[in-house]
C-alpha positions in Angstrom: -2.7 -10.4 -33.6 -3.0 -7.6 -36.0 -0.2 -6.4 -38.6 0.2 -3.4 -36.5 0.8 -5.2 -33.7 2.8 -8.0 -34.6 5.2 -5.4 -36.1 6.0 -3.5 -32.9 6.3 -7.0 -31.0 8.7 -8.5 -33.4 11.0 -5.1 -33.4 10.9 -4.7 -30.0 11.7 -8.5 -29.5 14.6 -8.2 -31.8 15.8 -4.8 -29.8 15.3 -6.7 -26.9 17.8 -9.4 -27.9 20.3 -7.2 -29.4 20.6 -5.6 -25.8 20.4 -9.1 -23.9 23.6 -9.8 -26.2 25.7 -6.8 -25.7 25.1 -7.2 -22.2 26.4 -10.6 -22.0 29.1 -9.8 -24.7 30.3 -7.5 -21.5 28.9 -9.5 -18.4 31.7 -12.1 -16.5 28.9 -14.8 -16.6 31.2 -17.0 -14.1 31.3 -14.4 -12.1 27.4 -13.7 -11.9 26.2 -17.3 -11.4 28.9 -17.4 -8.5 27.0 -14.4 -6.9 23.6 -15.7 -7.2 24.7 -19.2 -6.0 25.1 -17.6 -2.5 21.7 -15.6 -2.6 20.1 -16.1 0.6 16.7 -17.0 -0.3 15.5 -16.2 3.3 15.6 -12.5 2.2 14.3 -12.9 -1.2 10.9 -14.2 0.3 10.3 -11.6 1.6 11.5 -8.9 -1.1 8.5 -11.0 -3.1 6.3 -10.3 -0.4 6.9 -6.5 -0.6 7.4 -6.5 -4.3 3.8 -7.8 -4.4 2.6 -5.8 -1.7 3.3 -2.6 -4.1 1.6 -3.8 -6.6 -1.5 -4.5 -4.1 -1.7 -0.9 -3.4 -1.1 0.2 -6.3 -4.9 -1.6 -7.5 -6.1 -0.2 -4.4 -5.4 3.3 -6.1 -6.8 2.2 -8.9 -10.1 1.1 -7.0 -10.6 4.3 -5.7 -10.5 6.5 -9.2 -13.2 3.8 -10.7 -16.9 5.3 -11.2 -19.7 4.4 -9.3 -21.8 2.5 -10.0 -19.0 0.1 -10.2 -17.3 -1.2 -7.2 -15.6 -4.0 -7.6 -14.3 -6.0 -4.5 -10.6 -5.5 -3.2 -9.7 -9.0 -4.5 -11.2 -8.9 -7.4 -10.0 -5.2 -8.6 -6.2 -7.2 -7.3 -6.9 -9.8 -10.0 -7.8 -7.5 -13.0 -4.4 -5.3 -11.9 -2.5 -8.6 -12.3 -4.0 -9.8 -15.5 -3.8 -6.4 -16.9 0.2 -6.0 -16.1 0.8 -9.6 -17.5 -0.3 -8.5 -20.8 1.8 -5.0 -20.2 4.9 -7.1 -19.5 4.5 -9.9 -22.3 3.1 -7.1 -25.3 4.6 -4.3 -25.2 1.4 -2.0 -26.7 -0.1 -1.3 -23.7 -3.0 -3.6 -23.8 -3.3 -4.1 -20.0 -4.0 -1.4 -19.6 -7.2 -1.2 -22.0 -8.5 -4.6 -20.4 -8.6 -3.3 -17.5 -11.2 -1.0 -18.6 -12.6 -3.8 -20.6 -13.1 -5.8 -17.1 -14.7 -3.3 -15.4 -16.7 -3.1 -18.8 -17.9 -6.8 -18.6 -18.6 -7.2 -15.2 -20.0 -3.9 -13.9 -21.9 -2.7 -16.9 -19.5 0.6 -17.1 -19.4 2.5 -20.4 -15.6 1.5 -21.6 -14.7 5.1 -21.9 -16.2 6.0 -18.1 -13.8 3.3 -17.1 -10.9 4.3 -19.4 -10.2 7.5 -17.4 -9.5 5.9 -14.0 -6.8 3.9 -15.7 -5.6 6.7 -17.4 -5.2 8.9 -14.0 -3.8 5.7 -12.2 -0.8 5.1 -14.6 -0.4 9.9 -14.1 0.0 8.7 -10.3 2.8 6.6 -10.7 4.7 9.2 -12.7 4.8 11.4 -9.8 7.6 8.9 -8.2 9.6 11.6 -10.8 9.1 14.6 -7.9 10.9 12.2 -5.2 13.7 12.1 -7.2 13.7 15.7 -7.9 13.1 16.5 -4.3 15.9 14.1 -3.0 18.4 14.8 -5.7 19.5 18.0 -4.2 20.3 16.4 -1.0 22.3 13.6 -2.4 25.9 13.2 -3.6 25.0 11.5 -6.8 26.9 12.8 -9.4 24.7 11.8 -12.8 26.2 10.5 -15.7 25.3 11.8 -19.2 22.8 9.0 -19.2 21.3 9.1 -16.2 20.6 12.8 -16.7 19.1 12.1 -20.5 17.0 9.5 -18.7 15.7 12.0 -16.3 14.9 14.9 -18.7 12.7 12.3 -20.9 11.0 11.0 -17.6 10.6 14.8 -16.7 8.9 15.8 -19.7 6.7 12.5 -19.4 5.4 14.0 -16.1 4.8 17.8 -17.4 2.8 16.2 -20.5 0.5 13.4 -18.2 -0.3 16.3 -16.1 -1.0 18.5 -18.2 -2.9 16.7 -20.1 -4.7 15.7 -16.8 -5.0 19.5 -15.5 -6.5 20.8 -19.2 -8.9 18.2 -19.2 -10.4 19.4 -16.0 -9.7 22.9 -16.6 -10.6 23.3 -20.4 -12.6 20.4 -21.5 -13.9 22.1 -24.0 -10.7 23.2 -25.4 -9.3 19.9 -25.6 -12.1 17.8 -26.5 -12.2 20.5 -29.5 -8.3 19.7 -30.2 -8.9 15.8 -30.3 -12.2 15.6 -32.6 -9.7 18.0 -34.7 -7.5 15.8 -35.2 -10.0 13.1 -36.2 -12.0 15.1 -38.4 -10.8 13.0 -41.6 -13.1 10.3 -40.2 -15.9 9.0 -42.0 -19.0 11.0 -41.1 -20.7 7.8 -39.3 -17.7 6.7 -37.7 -17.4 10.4 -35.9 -20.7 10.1 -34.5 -19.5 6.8 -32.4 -16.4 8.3 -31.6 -16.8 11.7 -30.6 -19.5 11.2 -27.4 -16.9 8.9 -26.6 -14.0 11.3 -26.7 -16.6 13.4 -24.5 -16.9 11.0 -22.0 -13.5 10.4 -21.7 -12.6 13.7 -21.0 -15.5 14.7 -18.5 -14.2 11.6 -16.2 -10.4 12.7 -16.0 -11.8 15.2 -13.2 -12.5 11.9 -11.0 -11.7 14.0 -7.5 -14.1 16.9 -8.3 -15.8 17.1 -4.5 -13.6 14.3 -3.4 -10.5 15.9 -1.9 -10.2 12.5 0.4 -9.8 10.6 -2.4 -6.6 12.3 -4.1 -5.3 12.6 -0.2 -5.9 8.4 0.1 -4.2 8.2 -4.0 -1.3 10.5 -3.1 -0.2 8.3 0.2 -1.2 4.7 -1.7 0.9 6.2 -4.6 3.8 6.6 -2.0 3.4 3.6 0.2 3.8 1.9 -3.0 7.3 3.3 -4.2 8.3 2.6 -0.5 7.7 -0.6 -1.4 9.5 -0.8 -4.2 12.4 0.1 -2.8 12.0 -2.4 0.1 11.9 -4.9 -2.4 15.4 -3.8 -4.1 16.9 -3.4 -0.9 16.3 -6.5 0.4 17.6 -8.2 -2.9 20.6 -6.3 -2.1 20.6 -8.5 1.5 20.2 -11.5 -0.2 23.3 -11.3 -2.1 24.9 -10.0 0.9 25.4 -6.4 0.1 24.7 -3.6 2.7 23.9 -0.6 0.7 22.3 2.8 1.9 18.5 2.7 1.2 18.1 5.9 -0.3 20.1 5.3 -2.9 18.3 1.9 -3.9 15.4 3.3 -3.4 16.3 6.3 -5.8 18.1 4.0 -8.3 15.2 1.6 -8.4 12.6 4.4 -8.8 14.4 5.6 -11.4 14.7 2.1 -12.9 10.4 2.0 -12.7 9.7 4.9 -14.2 12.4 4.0 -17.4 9.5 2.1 -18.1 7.2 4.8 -19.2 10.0 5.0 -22.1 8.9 1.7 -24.5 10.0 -1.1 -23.6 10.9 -4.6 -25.2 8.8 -7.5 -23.9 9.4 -8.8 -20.9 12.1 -5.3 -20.6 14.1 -7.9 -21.9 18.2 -6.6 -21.6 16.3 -3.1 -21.2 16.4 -3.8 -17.3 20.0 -5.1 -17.2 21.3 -1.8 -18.9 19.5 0.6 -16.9 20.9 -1.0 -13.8 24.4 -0.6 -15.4 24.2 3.1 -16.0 22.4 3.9 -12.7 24.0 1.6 -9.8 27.4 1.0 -11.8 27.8 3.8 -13.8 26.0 6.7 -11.5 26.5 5.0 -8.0 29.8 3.0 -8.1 28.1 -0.2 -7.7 30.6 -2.8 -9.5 29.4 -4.1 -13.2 29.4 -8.0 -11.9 27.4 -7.1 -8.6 25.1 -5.1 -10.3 24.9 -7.5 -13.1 24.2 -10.4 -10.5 21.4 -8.2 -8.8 19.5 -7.3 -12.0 19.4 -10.7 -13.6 18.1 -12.7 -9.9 15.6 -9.8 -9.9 14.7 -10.2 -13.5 13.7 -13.3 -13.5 12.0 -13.3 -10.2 9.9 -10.8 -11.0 9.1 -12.3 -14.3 7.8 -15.5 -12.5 6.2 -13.4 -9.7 4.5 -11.7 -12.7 3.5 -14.6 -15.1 2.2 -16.3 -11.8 -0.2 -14.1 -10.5 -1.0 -12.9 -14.3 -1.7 -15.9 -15.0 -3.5 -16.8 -11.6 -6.1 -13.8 -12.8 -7.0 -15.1 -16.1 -7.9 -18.3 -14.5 -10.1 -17.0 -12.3 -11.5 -14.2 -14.6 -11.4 -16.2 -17.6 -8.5 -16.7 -20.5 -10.7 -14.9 -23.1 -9.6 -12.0 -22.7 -5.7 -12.5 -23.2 -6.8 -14.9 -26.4 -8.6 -11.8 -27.8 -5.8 -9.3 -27.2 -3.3 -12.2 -29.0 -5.9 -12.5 -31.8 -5.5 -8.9 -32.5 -9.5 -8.3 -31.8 -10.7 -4.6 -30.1 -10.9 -5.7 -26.7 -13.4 -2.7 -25.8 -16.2 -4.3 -28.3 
């Protein structure tokens, strides 16, 4: 692993730990294994079969925004999803999200920056979860905490920037393929003459629904079938512990939770998740500290194996190389 790297992993592994020990420095442990001890596992089976189920559409999204000539299979386009959010979860430098360009690379002969955009434009879908919760708010009797309404404004201005980013690329390629070889014209000479066709390419494939209307119609409903789903998941966590709660408000709380992770994260959002369920269900929604406590850290660490397990399910069907290069600290689009 590089330097570089190495640095941001051990910093955000120390945050991570500093934030894991304030929150049990003010969690009633006895009281939280107490609460998961009567989890009724019935409904957690099938909270993992919806939490799952998300992320299944969610690569099904992803399928549709990648390039001809490649098509990969609906399994197979499932497997590089998984692979590529195991690395996001474990390294928090956004790696999975380069191999999966780098799979569609190696398998379907793509140019890695033709493949590049469709991840791009798949991770601007999922920010636009941030209009539900602008929509809803209104309607709602949430009252939002100085947190909660810092955390918005950030996830707000997250939006604006992936979209317009998004909407000037299809608009003013020009302009912005002019800003971005700007701002690398300190480059060596021959390295700009590898980079910038590449920088081209990138940007003439962010317009991936030019004459495909059907395709943005088919992303926009995947896109909210799969927060649906995420808030089926949370919800029925809620059952298992016993807890009848309104599902709007799970659904908006754990929305909110989702996109927090825009915002870097430690690995693993290690005591990153057990915080932001504090300020949003205890904090913003009355939700009492232990219960919300108890919640968080079942779902934590189910999600975490649900994760590894299918993350690591991928790379041993696709191959381990890949997650060895990206922990060597080699350019995985070589």
């Amino acid at each position: 692993m590089t330097r570089k790297n190495r640095n941001s992993l051990i910093i955000g592994l120390i945050i991570g730990i500093l934030l894991l020990a304030a929150w049990l420095y003010y969690t009633p442990l006895d009281e939280i294994k107490s609460q998961i001890a009567k989890v009724n596992y019935n409904w957690v089976i099938i909270a993992s079969i919806a939490y799952l189920s998300a992320y299944f559409l969610r690569s099904l999204r992803w399928r549709l925004l990648i390039p001809a000539p490649a098509n990969p299979k609906i399994f197979k386009t499932w497997l590089y999803a998984m692979a590529g959010n195991l690395l996001n979860y474990l390294i928090p430098i956004r790696a999975g999200d380069f191999a999966r360009a780098w799979f569609i690379k190696r398998n379907y002969h793509l140019p890695y920056f033709k493949a590049l955009p469709s991840v791009f434009v798949d991770k601007v879908f999922d920010t636009i979860a941030i209009l539900f919760i602008i929509i809803v708010l209104p309607f709602t009797t949430i009252k939002l905490s100085t947190p909660m309404l810092i955390l918005l404004c950030l996830l707000t201005l997250i939006f604006i920037v992936a979209f317009a980013i998004l909407l000037a690329s299809v608009w003013k390629k020009e302009l912005v393929v002019k800003i971005i070889t700007s701002l690398i014209s300190w480059l060596p000479q021959k390295a700009k003459t590898k980079v910038n066709p590449a920088i081209e390419m990138f940007i003439s494939e962010l317009n991936l629904f030019e004459h495909h209307p059907l395709k943005l119609v088919l992303a926009l409903f995947l896109t909210a079938g799969g927060i649906l789903l995420d808030g089926i998941y949370f919800y029925l966590l809620f059952r298992a512990f016993g807890i009848l709660y309104p599902f709007t408000l799970v659904l908006f709380g754990y929305t909110l939770i989702n996109l927090s992770y825009a915002i870097p994260q430690p690995p693993a959002q290690l005591g990153s998740n057990e915080w932001m369920m504090i300020i949003i269900f205890s904090i913003g929604f009355g939700l009492t500290k232990t219960t919300a406590s108890a919640i968080m850290a079942f779902g934590h660490i189910l999600t975490a194996g649900l994760m590894s397990l299918w993350g690591i399910i991928a790379f041993a069907v696709l191959g381990p190389e890949l997650f060895f290069t990206v922990i060597k600290g080699d350019k995985i689009n070589d």
